[in-house]
Backbone as CSV, one residue per row, in Angstrom:
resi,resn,N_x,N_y,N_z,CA_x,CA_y,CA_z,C_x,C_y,C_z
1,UNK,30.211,10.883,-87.814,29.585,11.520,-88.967,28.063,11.451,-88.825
2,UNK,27.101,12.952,-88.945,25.874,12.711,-88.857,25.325,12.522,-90.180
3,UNK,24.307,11.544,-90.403,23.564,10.884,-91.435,22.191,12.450,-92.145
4,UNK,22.506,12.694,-92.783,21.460,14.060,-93.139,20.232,13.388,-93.036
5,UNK,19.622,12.426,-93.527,18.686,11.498,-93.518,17.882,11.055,-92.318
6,UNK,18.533,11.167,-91.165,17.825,11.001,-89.848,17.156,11.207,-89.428
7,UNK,16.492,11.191,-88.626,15.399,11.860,-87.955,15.689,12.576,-86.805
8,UNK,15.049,13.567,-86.436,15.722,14.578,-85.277,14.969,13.939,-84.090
9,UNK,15.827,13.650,-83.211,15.044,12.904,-81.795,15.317,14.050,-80.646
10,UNK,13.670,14.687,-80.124,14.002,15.539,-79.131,15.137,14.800,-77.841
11,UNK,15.655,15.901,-77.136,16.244,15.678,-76.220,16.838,16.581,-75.163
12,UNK,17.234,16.558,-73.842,17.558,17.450,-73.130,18.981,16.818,-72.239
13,UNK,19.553,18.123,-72.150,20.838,18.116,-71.256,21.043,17.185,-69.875
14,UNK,19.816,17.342,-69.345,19.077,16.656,-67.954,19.137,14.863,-68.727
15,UNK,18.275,14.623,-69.572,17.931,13.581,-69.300,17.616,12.864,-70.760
16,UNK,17.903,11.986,-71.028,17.383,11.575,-73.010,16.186,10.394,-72.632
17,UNK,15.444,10.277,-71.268,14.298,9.549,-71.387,13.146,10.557,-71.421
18,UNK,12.216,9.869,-72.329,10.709,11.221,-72.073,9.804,10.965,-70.911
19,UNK,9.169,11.672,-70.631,7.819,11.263,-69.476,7.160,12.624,-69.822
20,UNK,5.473,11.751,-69.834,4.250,12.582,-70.111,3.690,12.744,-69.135
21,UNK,3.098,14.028,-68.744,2.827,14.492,-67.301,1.301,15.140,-68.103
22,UNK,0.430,15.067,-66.718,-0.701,15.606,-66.614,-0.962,16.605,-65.557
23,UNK,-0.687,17.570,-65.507,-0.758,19.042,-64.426,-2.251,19.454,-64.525
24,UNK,-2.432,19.182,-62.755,-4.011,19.545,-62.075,-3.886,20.593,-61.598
25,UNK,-4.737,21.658,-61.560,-4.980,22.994,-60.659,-5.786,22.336,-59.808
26,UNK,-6.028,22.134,-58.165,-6.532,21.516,-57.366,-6.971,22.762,-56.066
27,UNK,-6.141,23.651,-56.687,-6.812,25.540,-55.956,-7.701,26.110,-56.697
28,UNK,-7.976,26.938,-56.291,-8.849,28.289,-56.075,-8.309,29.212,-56.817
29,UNK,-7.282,29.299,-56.988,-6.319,30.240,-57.603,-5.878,29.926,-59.389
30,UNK,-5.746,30.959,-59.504,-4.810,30.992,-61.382,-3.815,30.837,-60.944
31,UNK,-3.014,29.743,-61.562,-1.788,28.894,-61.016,-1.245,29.044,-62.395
32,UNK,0.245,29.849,-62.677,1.089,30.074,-63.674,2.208,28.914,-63.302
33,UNK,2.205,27.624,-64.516,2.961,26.434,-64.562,4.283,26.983,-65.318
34,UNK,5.689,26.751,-64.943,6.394,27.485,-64.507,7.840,25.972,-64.634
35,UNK,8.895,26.201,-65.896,9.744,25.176,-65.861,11.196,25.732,-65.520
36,UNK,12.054,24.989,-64.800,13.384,25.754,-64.737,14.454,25.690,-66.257
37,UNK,15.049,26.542,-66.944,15.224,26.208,-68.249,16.457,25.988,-68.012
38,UNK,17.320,25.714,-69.389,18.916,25.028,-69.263,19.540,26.282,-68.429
39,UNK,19.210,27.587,-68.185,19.750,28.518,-67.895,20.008,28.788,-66.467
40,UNK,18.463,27.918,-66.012,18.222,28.386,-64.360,17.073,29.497,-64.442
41,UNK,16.894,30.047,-65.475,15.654,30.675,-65.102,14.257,29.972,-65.292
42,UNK,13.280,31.006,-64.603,12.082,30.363,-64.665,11.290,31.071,-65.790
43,UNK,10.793,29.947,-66.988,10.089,29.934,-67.723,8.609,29.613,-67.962
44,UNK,7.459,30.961,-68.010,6.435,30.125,-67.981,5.903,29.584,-69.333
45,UNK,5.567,28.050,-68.873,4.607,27.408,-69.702,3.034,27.344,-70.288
46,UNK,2.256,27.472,-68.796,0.690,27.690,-69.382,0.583,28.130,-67.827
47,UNK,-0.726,29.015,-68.085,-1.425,29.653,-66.949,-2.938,28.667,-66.982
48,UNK,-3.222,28.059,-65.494,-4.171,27.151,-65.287,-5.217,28.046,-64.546
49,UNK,-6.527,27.802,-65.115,-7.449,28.370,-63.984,-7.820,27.398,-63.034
50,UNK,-9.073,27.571,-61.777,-9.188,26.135,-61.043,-9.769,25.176,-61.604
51,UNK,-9.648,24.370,-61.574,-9.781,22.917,-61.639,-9.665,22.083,-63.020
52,UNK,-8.673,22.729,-64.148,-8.259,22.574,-64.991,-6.725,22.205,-65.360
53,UNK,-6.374,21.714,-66.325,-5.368,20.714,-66.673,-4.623,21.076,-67.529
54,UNK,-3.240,20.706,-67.964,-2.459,20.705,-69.243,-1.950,19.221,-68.830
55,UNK,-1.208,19.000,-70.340,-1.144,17.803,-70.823,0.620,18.426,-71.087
56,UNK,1.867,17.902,-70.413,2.793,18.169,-71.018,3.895,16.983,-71.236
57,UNK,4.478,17.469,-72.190,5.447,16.356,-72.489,7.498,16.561,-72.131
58,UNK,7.612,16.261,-71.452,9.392,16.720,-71.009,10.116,15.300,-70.955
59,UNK,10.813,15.609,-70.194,11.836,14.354,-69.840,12.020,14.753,-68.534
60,UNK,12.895,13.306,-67.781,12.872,13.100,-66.698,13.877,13.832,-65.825
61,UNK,13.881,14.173,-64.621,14.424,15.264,-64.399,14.441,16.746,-64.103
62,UNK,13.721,17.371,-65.380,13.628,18.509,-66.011,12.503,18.676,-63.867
63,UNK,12.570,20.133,-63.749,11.977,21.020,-62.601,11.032,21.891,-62.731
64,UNK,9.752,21.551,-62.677,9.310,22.642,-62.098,8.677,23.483,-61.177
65,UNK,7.866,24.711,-61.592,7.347,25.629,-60.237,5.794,25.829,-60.805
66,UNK,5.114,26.003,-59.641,4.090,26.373,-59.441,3.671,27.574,-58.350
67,UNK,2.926,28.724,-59.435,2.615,29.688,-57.840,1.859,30.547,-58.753
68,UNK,0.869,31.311,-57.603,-0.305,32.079,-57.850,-0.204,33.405,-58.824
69,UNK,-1.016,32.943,-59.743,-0.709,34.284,-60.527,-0.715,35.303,-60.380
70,UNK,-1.472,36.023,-59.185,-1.505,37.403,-59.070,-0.486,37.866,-57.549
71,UNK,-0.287,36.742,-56.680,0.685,37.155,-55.469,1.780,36.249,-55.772
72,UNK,1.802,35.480,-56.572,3.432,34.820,-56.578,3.414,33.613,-55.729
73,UNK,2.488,33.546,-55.036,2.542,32.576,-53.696,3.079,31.144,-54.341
74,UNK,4.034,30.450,-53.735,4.350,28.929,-54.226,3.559,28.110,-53.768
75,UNK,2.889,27.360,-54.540,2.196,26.244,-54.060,3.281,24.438,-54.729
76,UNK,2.348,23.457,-54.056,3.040,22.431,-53.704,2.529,21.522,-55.043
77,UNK,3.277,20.786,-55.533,2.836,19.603,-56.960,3.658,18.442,-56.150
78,UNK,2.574,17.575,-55.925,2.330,15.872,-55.089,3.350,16.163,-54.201
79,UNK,3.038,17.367,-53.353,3.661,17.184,-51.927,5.192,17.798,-51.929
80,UNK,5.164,18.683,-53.109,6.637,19.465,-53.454,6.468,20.696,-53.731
81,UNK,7.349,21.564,-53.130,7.904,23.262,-54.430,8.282,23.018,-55.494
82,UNK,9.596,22.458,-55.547,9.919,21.951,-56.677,9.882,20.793,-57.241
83,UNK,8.764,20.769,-58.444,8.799,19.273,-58.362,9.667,19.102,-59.307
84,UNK,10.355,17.545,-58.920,11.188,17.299,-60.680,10.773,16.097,-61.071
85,UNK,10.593,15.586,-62.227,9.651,14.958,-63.075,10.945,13.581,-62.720
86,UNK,9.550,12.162,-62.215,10.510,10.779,-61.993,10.665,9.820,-63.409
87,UNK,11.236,8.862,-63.001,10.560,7.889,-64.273,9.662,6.872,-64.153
88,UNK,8.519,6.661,-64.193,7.265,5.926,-64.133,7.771,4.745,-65.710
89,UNK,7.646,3.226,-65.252,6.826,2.673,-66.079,6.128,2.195,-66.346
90,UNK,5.479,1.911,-67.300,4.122,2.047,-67.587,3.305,0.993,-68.769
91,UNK,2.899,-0.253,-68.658,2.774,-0.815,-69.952,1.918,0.177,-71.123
92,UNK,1.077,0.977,-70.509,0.233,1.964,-71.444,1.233,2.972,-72.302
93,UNK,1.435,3.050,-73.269,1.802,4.228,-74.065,1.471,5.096,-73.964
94,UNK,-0.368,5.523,-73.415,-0.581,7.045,-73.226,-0.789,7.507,-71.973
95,UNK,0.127,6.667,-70.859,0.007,6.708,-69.714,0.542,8.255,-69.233
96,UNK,0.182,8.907,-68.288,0.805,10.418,-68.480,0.519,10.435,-66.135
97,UNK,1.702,10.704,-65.958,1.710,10.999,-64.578,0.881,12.226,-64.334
98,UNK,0.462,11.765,-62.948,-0.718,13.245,-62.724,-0.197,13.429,-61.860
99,UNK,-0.235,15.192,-61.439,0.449,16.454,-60.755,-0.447,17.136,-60.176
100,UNK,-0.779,16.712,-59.132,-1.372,17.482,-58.207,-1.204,19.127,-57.922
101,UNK,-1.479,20.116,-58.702,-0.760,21.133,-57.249,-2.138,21.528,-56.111
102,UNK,-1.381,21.959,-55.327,-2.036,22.093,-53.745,-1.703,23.048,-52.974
103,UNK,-2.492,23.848,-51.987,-2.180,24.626,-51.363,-0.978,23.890,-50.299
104,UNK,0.051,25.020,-50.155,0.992,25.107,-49.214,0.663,24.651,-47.633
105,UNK,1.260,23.964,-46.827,1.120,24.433,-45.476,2.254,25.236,-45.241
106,UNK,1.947,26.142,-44.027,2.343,26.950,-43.744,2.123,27.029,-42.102
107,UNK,3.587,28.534,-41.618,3.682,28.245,-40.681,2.922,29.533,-40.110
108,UNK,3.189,29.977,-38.792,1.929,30.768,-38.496,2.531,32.222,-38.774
109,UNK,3.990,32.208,-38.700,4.929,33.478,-39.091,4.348,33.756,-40.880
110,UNK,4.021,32.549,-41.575,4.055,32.391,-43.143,3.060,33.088,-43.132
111,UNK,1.721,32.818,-42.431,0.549,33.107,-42.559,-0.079,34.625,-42.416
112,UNK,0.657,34.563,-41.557,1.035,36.502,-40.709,1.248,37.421,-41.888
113,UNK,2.166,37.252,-42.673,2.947,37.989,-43.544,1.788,38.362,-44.555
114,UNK,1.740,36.549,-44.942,0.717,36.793,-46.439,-0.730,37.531,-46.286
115,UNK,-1.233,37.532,-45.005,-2.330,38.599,-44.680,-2.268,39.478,-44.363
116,UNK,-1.170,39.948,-44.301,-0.577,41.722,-43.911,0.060,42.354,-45.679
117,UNK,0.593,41.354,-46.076,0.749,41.577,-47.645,-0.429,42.231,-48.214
118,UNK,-1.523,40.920,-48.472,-2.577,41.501,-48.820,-3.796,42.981,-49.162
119,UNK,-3.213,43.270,-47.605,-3.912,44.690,-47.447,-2.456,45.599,-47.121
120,UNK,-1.344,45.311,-48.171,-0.540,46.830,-48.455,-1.225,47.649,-49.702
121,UNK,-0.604,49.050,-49.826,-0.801,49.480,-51.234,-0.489,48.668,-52.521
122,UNK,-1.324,48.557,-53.005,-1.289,47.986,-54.464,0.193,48.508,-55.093
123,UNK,0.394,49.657,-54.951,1.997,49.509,-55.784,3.318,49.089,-55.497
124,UNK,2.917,48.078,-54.015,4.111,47.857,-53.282,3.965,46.618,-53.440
125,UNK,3.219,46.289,-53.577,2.668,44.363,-53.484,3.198,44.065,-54.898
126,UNK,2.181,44.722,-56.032,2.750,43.593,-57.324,3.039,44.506,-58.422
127,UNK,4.226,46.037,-57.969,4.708,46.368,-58.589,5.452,45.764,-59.593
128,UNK,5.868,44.757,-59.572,6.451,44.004,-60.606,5.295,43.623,-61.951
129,UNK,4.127,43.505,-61.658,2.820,43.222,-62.393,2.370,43.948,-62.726
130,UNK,2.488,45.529,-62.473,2.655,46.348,-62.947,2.931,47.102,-64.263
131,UNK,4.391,46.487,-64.822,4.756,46.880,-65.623,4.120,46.557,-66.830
132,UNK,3.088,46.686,-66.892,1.962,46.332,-68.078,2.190,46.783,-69.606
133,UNK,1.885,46.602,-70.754,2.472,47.882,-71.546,1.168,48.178,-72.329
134,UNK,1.177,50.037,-71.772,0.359,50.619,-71.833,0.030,51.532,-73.243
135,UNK,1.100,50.954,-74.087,0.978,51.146,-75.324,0.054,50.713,-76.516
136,UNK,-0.577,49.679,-76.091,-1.773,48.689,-77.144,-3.082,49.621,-77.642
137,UNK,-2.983,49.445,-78.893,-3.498,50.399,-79.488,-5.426,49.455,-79.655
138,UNK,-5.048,48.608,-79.258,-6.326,47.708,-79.288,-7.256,47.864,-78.284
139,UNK,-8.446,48.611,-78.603,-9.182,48.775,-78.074,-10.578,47.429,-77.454
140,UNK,-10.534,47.230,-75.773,-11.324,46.473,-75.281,-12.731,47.021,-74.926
141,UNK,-13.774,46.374,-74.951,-14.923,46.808,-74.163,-15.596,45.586,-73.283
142,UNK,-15.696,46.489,-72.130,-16.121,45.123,-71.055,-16.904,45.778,-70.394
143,UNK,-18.451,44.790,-69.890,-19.396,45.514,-68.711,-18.721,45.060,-67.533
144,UNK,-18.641,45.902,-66.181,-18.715,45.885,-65.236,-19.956,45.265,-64.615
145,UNK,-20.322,44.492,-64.025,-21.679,44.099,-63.082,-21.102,43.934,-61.457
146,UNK,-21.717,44.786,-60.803,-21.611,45.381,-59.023,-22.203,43.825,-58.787
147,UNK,-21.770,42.837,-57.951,-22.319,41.452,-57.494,-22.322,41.854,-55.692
148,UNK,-21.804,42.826,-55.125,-22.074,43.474,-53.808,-23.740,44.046,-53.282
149,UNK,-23.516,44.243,-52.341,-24.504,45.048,-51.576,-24.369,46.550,-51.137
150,UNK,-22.791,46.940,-51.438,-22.147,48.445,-51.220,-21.997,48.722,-53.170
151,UNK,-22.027,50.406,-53.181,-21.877,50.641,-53.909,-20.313,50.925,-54.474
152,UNK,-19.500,50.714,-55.843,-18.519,50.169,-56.076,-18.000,51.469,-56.728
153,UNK,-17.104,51.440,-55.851,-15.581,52.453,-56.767,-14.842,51.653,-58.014
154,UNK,-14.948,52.277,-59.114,-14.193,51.673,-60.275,-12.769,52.690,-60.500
155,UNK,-11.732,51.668,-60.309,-10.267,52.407,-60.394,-9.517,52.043,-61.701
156,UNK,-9.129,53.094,-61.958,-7.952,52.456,-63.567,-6.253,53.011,-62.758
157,UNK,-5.656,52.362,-63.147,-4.061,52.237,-62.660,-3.324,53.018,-63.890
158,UNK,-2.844,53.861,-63.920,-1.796,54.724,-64.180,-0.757,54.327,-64.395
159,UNK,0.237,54.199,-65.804,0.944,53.696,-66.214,2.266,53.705,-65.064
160,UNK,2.054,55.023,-64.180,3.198,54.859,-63.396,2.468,54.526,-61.858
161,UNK,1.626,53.900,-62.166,1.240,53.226,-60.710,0.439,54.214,-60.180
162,UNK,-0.199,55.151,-60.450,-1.206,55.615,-59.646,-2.437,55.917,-59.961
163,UNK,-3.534,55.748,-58.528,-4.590,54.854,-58.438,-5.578,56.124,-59.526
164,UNK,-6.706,56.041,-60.182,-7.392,57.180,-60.317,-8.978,56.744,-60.395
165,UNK,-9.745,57.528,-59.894,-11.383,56.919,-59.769,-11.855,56.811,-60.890
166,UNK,-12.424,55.828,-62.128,-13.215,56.100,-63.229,-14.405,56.263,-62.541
167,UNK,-15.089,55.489,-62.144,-16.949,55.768,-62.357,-17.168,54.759,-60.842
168,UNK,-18.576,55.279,-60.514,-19.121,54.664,-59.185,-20.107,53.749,-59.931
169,UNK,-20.205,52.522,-59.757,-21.153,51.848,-59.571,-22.021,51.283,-58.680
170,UNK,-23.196,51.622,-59.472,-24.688,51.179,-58.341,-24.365,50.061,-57.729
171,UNK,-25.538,49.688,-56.453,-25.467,48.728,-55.707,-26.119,47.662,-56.587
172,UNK,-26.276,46.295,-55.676,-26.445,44.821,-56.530,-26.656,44.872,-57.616
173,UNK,-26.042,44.479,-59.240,-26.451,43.876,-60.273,-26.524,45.076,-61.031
174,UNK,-25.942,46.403,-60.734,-26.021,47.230,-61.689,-24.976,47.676,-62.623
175,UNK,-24.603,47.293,-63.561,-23.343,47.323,-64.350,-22.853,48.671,-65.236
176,UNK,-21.866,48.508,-65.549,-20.979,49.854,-66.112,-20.254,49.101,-67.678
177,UNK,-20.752,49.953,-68.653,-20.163,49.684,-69.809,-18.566,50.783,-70.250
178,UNK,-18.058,49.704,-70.401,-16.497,50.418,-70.742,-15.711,50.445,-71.737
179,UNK,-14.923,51.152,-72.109,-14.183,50.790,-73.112,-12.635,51.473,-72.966
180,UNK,-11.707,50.576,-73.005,-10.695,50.532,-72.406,-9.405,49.808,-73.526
181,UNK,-7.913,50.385,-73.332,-7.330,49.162,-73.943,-6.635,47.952,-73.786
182,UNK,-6.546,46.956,-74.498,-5.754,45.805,-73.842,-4.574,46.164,-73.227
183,UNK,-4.721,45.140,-72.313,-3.532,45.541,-71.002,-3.948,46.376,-70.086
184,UNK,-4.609,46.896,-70.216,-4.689,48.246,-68.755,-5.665,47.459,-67.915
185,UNK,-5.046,48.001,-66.812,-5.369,47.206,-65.447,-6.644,48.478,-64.133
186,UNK,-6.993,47.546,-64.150,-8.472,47.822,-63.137,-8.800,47.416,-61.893
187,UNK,-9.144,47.930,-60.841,-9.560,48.160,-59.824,-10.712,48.205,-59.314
188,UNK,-11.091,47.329,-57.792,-12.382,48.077,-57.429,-12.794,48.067,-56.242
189,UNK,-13.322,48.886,-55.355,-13.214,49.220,-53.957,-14.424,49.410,-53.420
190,UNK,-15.046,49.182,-52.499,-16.370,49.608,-51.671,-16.220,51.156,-51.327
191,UNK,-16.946,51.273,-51.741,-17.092,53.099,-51.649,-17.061,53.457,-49.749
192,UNK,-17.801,52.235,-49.353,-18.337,52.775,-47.963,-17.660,52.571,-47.131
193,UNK,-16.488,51.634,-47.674,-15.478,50.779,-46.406,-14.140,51.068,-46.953
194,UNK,-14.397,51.072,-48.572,-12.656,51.236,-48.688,-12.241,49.733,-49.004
195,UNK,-13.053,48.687,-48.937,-12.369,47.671,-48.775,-11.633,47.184,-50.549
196,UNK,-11.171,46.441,-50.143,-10.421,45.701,-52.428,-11.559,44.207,-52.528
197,UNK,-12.091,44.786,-53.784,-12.945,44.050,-53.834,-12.132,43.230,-55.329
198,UNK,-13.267,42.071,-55.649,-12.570,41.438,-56.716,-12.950,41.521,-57.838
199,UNK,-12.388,41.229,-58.694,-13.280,41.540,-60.315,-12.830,40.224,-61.334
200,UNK,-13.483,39.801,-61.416,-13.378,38.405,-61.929,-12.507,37.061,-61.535
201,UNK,-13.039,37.545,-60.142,-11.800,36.579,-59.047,-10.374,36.892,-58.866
202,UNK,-10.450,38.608,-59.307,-8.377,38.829,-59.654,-8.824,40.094,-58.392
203,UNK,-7.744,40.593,-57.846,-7.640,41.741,-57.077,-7.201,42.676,-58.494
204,UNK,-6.739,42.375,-59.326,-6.399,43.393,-60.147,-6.900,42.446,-61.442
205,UNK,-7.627,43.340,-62.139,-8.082,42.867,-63.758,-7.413,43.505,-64.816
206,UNK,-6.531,42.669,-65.443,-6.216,43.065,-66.611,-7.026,42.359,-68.011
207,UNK,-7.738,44.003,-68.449,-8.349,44.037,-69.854,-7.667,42.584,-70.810
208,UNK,-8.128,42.207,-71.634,-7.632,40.943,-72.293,-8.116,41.662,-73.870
209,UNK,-6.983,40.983,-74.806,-7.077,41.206,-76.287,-8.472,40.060,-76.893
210,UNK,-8.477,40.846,-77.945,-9.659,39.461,-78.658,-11.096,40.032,-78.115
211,UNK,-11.367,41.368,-77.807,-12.478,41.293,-77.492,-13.456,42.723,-77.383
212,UNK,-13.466,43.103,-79.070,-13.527,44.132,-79.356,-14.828,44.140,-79.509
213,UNK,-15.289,43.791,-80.643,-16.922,43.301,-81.297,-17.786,43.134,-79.851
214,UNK,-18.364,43.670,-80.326,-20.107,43.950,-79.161,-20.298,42.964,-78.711
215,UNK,-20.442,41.882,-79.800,-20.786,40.460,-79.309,-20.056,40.021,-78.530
216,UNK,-18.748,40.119,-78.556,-18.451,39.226,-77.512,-17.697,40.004,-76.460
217,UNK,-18.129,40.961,-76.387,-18.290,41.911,-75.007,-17.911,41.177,-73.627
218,UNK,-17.113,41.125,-72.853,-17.101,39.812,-71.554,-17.921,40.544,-70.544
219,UNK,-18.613,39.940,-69.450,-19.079,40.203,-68.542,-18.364,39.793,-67.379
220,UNK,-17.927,41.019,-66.873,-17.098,40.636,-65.372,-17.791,41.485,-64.330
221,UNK,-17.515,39.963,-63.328,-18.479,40.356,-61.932,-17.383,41.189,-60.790
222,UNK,-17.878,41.865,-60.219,-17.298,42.607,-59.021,-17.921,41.323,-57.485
223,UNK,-17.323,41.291,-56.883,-17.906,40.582,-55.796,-17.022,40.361,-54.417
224,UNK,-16.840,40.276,-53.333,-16.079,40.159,-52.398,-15.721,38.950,-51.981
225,UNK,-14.247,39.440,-51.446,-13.292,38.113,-51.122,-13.553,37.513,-50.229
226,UNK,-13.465,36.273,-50.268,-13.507,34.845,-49.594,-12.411,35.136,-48.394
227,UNK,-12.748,35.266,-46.800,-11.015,35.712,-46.527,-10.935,34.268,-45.363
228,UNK,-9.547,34.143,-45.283,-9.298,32.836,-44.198,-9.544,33.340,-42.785
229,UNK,-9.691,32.965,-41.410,-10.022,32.909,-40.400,-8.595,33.744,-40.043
230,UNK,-7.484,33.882,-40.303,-5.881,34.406,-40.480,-6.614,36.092,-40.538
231,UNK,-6.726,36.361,-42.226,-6.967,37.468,-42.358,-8.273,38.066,-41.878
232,UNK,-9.114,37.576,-41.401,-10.152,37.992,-40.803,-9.362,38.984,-39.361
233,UNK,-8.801,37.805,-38.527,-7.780,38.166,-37.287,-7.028,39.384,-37.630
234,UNK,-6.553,39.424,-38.652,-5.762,40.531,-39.281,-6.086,41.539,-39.186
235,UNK,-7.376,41.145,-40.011,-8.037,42.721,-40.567,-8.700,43.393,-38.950
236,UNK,-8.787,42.892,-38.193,-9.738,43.123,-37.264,-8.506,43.849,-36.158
237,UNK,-7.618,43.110,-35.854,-6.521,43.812,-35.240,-5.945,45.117,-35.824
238,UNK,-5.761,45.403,-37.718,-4.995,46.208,-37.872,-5.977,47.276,-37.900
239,UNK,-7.228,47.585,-37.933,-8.439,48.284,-37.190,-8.555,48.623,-35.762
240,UNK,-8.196,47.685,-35.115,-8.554,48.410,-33.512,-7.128,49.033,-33.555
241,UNK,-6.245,48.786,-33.776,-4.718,49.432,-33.657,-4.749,51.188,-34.610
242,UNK,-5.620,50.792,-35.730,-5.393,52.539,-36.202,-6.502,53.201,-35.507
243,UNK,-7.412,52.297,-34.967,-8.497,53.476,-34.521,-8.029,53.621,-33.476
244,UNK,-6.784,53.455,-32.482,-6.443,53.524,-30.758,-5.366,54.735,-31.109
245,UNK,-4.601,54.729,-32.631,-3.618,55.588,-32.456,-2.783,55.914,-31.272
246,UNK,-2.406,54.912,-30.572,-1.681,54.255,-29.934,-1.274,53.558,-29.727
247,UNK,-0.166,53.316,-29.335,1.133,52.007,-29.584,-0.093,50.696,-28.541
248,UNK,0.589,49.359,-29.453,-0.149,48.453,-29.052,0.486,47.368,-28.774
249,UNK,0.114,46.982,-27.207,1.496,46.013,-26.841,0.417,44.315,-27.121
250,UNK,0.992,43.481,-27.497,0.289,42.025,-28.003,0.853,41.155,-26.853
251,UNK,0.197,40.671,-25.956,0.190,39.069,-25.201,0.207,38.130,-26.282
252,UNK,0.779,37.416,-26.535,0.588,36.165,-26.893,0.675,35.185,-26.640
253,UNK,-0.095,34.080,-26.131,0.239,32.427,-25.282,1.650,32.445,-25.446
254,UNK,2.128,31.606,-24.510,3.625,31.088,-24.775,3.635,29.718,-25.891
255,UNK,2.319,29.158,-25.724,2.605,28.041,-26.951,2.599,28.532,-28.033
256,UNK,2.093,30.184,-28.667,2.254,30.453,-29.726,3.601,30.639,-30.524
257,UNK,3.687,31.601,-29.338,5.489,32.269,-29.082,6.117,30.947,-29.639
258,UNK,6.279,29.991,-29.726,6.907,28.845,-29.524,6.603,28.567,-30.970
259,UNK,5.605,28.343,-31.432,5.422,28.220,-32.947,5.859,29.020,-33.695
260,UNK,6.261,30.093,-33.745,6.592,31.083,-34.709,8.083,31.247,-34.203
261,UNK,8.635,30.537,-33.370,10.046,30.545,-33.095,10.237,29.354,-33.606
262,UNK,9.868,28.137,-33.703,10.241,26.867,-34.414,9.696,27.115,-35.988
263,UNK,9.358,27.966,-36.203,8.465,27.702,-37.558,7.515,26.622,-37.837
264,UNK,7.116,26.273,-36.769,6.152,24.510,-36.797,4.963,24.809,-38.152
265,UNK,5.241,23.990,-39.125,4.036,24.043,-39.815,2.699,23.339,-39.721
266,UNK,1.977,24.136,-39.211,0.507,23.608,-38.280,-0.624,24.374,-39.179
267,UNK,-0.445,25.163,-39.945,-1.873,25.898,-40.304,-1.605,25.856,-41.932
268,UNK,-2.675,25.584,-42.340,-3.268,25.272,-43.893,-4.334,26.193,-44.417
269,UNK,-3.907,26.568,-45.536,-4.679,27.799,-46.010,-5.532,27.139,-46.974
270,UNK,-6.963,27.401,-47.178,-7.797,27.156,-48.326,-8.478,27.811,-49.109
């Protein structure tokens, strides 16, 4: 017989002990914190920028994921994919385990992929991110500021995925006032190269609610990507290969050959 009078004591299927966790962003990246629910699916919890924290409270057991908000990429929490929460004790009461996450190592096949990913068409990569809803009647206004040395193609994305030019922006420090609605997603490209440039550290910017009034207008920078020594190799090969327009046969050491047949994880991305 339950007592009406009681008190309701949280609890989960997994586990009836609690543990307080402290989750670090320790990347570069917007890291979407990410729990497995009674169902098996993945539920997100909070989106971390770098080098910032949440404070959460679960029980022991309970799983979760960590990975990049705009490519999905999984990254590692104290040396795991999946981490699942231990039991620590602790004479402190507000003692709270800390959660590293961290870039992945990876193998050189891993590495290959994710820099050939990179430079596909935008509607093949994060068509799923895509599905934005382009219905919000809430109107945003945001300056553009060019942080390059090339002058900047400004792109708006098309509810069904296709690309269209809004406005060119000047070279260094010359900005573009906009007005746009929440949710719609933005683009921006070097006019002279073609290359994907970034806009507030995202390959793709999505407009944000809350930010109508003049005053608090956001200022987002355009500026170019940081690329690894991987995609540099990349970019530089998948260039001499379209400018030869001819088939291109690759030597590769035999010790490489050998790594990408064992999957040896030897290379670390930062």
């Amino acid at each position: 017989m339950i007592n009406a009078g009681a008190r309701h004591i949280p609890s989960s299927p997994l586990s009836t002990e609690t543990a307080n966790v402290r989750i670090y962003n320790a990347t570069r990246q917007e890291v979407d914190v990410l729990w497995v629910n009674f169902t098996g699916h993945l539920q997100l919890y909070a989106t971390l920028s770098e080098g910032t924290s949440v404070d959460i409270n679960t029980f022991v057991n309970h799983v979760w994921v960590f990975r990049d908000t705009n490519t999905e990429t999984r990254f590692l929490a104290n040396g795991e994919l999946l981490f699942r929460v231990r039991s620590v004790r602790h004479p402190c009461p507000a003692f709270r385990q800390l959660v590293r996450i961290t870039y992945p190592i990876l193998t050189l096949r891993e590495v290959a992929c994710i820099a050939t990913r990179s430079f596909l068409p935008m509607l093949l990569v994060n068509r799923p991110r895509l599905q934005v809803s382009y219905n919000s009647s809430e109107e945003v206004t945001i300056i553009f500021r060019n942080m390059t040395q090339s002058e900047v193609s400004l792109i708006w994305l098309e509810p069904d995925g296709r690309q269209v030019l809004y406005h060119l922006i000047g070279k260094k420090h010359q900005t573009l006032f906009s007005r746009t609605m929440h949710g719609h997603v933005w683009l921006a490209e070097s006019t002279d190269s073609g290359a994907r440039l970034l806009i507030d550290g995202k390959q793709a910017y999505v407009a944000k609610a809350g930010l109508s009034a003049l005053e608090h207008t956001p200022l987002v920078e355009i500026r170019r990507p940081l690329y690894t020594l991987a995609e540099l190799a990349g970019m530089r090969l998948r260039r001499s290969v379209y400018l030869s327009r001819t088939p291109v046969k690759l030597d590769l050491p035999v010790t490489l050959l050998r790594d990408l047949d064992r999957g040896r994880a030897s290379y670390q991305i930062h």
